[in-house]
N, C-alpha and C positions, 0 to 999 in steps of 0.2 A: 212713553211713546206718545207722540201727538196724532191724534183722533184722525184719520182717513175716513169719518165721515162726510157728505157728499148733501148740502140742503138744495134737493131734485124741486121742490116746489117753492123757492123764491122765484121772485122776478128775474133774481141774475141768479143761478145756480152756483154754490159756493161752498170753499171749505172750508173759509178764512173769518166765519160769524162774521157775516154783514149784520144779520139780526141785531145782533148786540152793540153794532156802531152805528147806530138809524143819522148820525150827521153823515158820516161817510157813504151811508143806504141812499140817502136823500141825492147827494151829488151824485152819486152813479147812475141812479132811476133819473135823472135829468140828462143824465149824457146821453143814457141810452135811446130819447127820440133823435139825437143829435147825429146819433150812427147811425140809425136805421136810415134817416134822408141820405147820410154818405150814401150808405149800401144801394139805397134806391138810386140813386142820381150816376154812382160812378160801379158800382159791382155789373153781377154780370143782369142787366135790368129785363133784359125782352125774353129769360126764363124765370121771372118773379113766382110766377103764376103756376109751373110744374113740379110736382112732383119727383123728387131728385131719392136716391137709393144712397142714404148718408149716413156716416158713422156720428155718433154724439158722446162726446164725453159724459159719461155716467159718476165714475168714482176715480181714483186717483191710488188702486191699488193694483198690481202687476197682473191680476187674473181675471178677465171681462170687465176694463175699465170702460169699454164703450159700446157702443147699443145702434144697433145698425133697422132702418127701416127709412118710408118712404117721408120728406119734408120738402117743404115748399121751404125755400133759401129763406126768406122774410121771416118763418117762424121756428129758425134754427136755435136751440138754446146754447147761445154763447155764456158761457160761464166763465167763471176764476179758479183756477186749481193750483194748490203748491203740493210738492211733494211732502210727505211726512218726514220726521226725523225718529232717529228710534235713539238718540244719545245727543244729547247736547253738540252744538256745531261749532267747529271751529276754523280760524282764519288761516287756511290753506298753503297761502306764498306770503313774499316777502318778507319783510322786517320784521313783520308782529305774528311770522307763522308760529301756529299752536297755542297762539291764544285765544282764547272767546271770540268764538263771530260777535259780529252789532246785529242787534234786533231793532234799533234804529238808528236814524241816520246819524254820524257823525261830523258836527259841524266844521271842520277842518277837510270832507270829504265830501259836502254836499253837494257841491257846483259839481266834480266830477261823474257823482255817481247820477246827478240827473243827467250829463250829457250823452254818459253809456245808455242810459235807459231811452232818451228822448231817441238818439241814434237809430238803436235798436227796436223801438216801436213807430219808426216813420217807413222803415223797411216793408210793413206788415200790408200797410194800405196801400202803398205804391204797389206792392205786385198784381193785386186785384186791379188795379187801373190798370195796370200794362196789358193784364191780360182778358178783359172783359166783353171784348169783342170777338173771342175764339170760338165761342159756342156756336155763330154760325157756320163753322166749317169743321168741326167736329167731323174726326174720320170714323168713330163710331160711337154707337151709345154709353158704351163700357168707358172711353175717352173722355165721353164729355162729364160721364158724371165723376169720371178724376181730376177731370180740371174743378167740379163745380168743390168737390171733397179741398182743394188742397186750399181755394177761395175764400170757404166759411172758416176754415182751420187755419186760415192767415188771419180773418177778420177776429177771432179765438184769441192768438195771440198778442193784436191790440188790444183788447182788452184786458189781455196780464198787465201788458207793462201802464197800461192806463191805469190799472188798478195801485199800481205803486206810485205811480206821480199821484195821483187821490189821497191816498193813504199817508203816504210821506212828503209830500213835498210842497204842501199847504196850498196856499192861492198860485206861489208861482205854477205848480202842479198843475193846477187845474188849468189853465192859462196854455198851460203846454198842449194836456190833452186836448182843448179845442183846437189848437192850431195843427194838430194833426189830421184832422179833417178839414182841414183850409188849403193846408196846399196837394197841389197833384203833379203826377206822376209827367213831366216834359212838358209842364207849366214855364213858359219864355218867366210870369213875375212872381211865379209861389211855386218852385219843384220843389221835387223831394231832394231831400241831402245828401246821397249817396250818389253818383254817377251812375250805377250800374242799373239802378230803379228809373232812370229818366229815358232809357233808352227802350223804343218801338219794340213790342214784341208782339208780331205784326199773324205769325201764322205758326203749325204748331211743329214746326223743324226749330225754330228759337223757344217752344213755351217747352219744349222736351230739353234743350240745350240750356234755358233757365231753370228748370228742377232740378236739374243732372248737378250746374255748374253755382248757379248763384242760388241757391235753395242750400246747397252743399257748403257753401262761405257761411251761410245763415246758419247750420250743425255745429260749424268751427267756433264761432262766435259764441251760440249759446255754452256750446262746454266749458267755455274757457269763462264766462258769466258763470256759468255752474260751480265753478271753480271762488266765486267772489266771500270778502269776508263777512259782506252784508247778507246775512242771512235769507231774507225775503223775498232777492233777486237771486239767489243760486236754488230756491227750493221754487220759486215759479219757471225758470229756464229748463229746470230737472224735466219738468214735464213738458215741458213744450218741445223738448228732446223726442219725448215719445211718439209727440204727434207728427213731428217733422220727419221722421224716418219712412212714412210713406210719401210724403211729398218728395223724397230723393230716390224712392223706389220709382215712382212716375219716370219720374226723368229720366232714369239707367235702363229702367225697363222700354221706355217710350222708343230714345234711340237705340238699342238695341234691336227692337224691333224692327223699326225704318232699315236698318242694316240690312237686318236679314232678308227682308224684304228684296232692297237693292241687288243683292248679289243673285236674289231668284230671278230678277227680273234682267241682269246680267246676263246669267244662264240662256234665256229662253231668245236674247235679241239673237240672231244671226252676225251682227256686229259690236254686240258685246254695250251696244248704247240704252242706261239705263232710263235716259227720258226719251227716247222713241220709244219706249213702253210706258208711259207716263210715270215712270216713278222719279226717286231723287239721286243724282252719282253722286258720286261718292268725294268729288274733288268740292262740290258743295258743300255735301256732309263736313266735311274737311275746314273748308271757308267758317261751318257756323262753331265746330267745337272751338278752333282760332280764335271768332269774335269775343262770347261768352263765356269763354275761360279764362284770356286776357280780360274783360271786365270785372269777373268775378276778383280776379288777382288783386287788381285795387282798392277793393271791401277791405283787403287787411291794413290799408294803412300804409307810411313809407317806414320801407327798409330800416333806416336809422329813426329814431323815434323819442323824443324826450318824454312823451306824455304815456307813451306804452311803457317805459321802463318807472316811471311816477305811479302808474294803472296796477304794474307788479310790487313795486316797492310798500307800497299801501296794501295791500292784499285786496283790491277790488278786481281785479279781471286775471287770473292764473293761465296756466301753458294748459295745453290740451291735457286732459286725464294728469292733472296735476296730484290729484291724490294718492296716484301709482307710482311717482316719481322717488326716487332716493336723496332729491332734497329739494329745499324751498325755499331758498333765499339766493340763487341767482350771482354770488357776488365772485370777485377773483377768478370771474371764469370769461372769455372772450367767444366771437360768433365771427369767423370767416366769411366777408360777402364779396364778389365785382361787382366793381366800382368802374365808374369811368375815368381816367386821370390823361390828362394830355392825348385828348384822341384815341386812346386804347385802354382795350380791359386789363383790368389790374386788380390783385388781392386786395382784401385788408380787413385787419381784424377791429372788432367794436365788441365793447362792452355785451356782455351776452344781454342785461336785461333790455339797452336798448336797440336788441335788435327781437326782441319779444312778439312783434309782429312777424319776424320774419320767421323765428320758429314757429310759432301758428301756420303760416303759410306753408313751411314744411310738409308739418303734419298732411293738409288740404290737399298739397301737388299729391302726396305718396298716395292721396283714397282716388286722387281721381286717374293717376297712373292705373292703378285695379280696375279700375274701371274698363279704361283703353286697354288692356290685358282682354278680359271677357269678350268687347266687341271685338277683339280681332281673333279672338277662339270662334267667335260667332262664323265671321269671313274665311277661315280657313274650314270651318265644316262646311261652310256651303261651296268650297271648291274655287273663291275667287283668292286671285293675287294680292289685292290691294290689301295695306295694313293702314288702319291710322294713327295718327302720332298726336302727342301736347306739344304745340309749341313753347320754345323759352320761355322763361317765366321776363326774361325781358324784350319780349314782344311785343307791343301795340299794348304802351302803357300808360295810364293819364292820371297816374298817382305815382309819387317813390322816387327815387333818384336816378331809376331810369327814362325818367319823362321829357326831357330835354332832345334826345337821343333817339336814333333810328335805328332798328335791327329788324333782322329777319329771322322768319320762325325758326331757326337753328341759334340765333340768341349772337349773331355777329354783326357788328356793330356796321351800318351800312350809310350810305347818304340820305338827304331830303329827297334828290333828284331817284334814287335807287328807290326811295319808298313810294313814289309816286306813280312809277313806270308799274312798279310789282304788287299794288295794295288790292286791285280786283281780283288777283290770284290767291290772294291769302286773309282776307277777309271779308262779310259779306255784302254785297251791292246792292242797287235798289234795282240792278235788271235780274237779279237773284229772286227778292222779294216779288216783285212780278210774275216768274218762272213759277215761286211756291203758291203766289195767289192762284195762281191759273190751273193749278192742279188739284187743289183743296178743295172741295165740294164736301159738302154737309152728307153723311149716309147716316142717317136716323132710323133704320131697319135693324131689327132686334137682330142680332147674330153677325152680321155682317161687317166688313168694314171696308175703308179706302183702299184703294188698288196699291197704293203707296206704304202697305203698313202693314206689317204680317199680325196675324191675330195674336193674343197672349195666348200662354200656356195654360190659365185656369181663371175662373171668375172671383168674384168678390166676394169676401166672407161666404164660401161655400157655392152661391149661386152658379149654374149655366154660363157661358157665353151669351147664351141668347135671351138670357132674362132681360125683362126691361129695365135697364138702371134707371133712364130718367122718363117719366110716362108723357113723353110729349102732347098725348091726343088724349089725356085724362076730364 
């Protein structure tokens, strides 16, 4: 079994003997003034200085792996953690499943496997920028110090996958990880690579709708990384699993909340109007799970895919919980998708491996279907009508083979002129974002929160409501 020891007083916190590779110690103790100016310059900067109620990765075994107390964001110990193995690993999917993982890189699959990695660690800094301006309107203390938790635990994650371009991928590697501090998040000459990372997320009805929905693509992704034959990247994704499941608890908890909130405040109007009581309706609500769960949608990639069915054939990126599966090579089997053909939707079968992304995407729609299940259990306890829906998965999409195309949220194929007339109604506006500015005020009082947002049902690792998560006035 490999050692789930934890070296707590290096410089980078590690499980991986940085000790023992002082040229690899060397690069990394250099990168890391390199981050912290990121984090200064682009994190969340004007709470440098406070006192934040943080969880920290301690050890890397299933029982008290992290250690909860008060840190100033600057002197977070971001570490490297891989999961242990307790038997030799092996290569999961495709062609060479059941044989020996690679414990390093294979030269036939290096360009790929930097591209997943590069992919996947430019995601990590782009959220922090997206979201680094919410702390001033933070609806209460217990919020803010979830935004600031999910922040450092994204900035956590660049540092896994930085630690494998270091480690494996020589000078071009290193090359890589500086330029993921070079570009930002809806940068017009250096964005980030992903779509869904360049887009405003302006106030915290999208930073709830980004956890819930493109936090939730981030789960998809790492599992099916989980899943790779390269050993290094499915035992550091293993744990980053573990961290990311509170950042999707944010989200589902976050809008949930805002719901029930809504329908109280339903309740109470004499005409049933949620923002003459200043909160959010519901047809908003509506508007934002639309925008960011059609973005989210595009994270996986198009429908038809030469490089995802290349990704499974190679055993570097498998199907969700690939390990559960009754088999692993994908072949003489097809995938059912619509298509567009002559103006109308139309069957058609494809190659199941290259439609690999689209099973991924499967899996993602059904967690966030459960999702929309619970809020509308939320809505019918609190006595309102309203349910909300996911729109088609070929709605407002700017990835895939529905991108050419116009449909509406029922996924029917509509006009330019049709989408133009209807787009304020079904996704969200900038007299939207306005509306959310204007209601968002900062309540930085222990206990309490936004008029907009019903309290949680219990506090953090054990604490009050009304403890101080972040000590503003410290």
């Amino acid at each position: 079994m490999q050692s789930t020891t934890v070296d707590l007083n290096a410089k980078i916190p590690n499980n991986v003997g940085l000790a023992d590779d002082p040229k690899l110690l060397r690069a990394l103790e250099k990168w890391l003034p390199r981050y912290l100016e990121w984090w200064h310059d682009m994190g969340p900067t004007d709470f440098e200085d406070k006192p934040v109620f943080l969880r920290t990765a301690v050890s890397v075994s299933t029982d008290g792996w992290a250690h909860y107390d008060h840190v100033r964001m600057p002197d977070y110990r971001w570490g490297i953690f891989l999961n242990p193995r307790e038997e030799e690993s092996e290569i999961r999917c495709g062609d060479d499943a059941g044989k020996p993982a690679w414990h390093e890189i294979p030269g036939e699959h290096r360009n790929a496997l930097r591209r997943i990695i590069v992919t996947q660690a430019d995601t990590e800094p782009a959220s922090v920028e997206q979201q680094r301006m919410l702390g001033h309107m933070a609806p209460s203390l217990y919020d803010l110090r979830n935004l600031f938790q999910v922040n450092v635990e994204e900035g956590r994650h660049l540092w896994a996958m930085v630690y494998l371009l270091h480690k494996y991928f020589g000078r071009d590697g290193r090359d890589e990880a500086d330029e993921l501090l070079e570009r930002r998040s809806g940068d017009v000459d250096k964005p980030r690579i992903l779509g869904a990372f360049n887009q405003p997320c302006d106030h915290w009805l999208s930073f709830f709708a980004f956890t819930m929905f493109t936090d939730r693509d981030g789960k998809y992704q790492l599992a099916a990384l989980a899943q790779s034959g390269f050993d290094p990247l499915a035992r550091t994704t293993e744990f980053m699993l573990t961290e990311e499941a509170h950042h999707l608890f944010v989200g589902e908890t976050g809008l949930d909340r805002i719901i029930k909130r809504s329908a109280e405040l339903e309740q109470i109007d004499p005409n049933g109007d949620i923002r003459n009581q200043g909160g959010i309706d519901f047809d908003l609500i509506q508007r934002t799970i639309n925008y960011w769960f059609t973005y989210s949608l595009d994270l996986f990639g198009g429908e038809i895919s030469s490089n995802a069915a290349d990704f499974f054939a190679a055993g570097l990126k498998g199907r969700y919980r690939e390990d559960r599966l009754d088999e692993h090579r994908a072949l003489g089997q097809e995938y059912r998708l619509n298509v567009v053909d002559g103006g109308k939707l139309t069957e058609r079968d494809v190659p199941l491996r290259n439609a690999m992304n689209e099973v991924l995407r499967d899996s993602y729609v059904k967690d966030c279907e459960r999702a929309l299940r619970k809020w509308n259990r939320t809505l019918e306890a609190a006595g309102s009508k309203t349910r909300l829906t996911l729109p088609s998965r070929r709605f407002h999409r700017h990835q895939g083979i529905y991108t050419d195309h116009f449909f509406n949220p029922e996924g029917q194929l509509i006009t330019a002129d049709q989408w133009e007339a209807n787009k304020h109604r079904w996704v969200l506006t900038p007299a939207d974002n306005d509306y959310l500015l204007s209601i968002m005020k900062p309540v930085y009082e222990p206990g309490k929160f936004a008029n907009w947002i019903a309290a949680p049902t219990r506090g953090i690792d054990g604490q009050p409501l009304d403890f101080e998560y972040v000590k503003l006035h410290d």
